[in-house]
N, C-alpha and C positions, 0 to 999 in steps of 0.2 A: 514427657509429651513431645511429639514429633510435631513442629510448627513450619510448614510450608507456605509458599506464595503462588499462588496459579492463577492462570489466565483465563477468560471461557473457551472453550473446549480443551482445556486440557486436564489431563488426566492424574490421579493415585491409583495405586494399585496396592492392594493387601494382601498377600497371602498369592496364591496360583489364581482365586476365584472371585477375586470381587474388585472390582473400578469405581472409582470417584469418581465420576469428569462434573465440572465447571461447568453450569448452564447459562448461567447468565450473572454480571452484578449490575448493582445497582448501588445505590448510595447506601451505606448502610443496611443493605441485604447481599447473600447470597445463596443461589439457586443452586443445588448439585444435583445430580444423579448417580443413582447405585443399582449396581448392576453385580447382582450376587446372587448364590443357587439358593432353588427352594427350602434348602436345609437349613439356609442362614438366615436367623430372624433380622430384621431391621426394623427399628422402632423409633421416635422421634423420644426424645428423652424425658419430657413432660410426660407424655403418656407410659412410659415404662415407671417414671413415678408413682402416677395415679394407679399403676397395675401394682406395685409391692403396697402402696397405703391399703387400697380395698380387698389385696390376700392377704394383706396383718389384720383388717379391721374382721374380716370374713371366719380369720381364725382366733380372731378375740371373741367374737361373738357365739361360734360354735366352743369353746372352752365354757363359758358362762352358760350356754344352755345344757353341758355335760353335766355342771355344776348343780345347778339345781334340778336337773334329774334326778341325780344322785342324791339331794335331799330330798326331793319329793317323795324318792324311792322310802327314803330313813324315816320319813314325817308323815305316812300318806293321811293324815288325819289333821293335815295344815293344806288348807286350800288356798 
């Protein structure tokens, strides 16, 4: 992990296509902006969390309903 110090407004850069800059601090916050193309997702980390729990929970729950298809298919005489 690359650990830098910046100032407000100033700047990182990654790659050819995206800038960090420094918006503002504050005591215990910092504001940035990103400035990256339409191609580059940018997400806050919490929410990219809550996106792989509810694609694991989405695909636990579509496995269990294959499942007992599949039984219902083999039992159609268990309701």
């Amino acid at each position: 992990m690359l650990v830098l110090t910046r100032k407000p407004a100033e700047t990182i850069h990654i790659g050819d296509n995206v800038v960090v800059k420094v918006i503002k601090t504050a005591r215990g916050t910092v504001k940035i902006g990103i400035e990256a193309p339409d191609s580059v997702r940018v997400i806050r980390g919490e929410l990219l969390d809550e996106t792989v729990a509810t694609v694991q929970s989405d695909t636990v729950v579509n496995q269990l309903a294959d499942h007992f298809n599949a039984l219902s298919d083999q039992y159609p005489h268990v309701a």
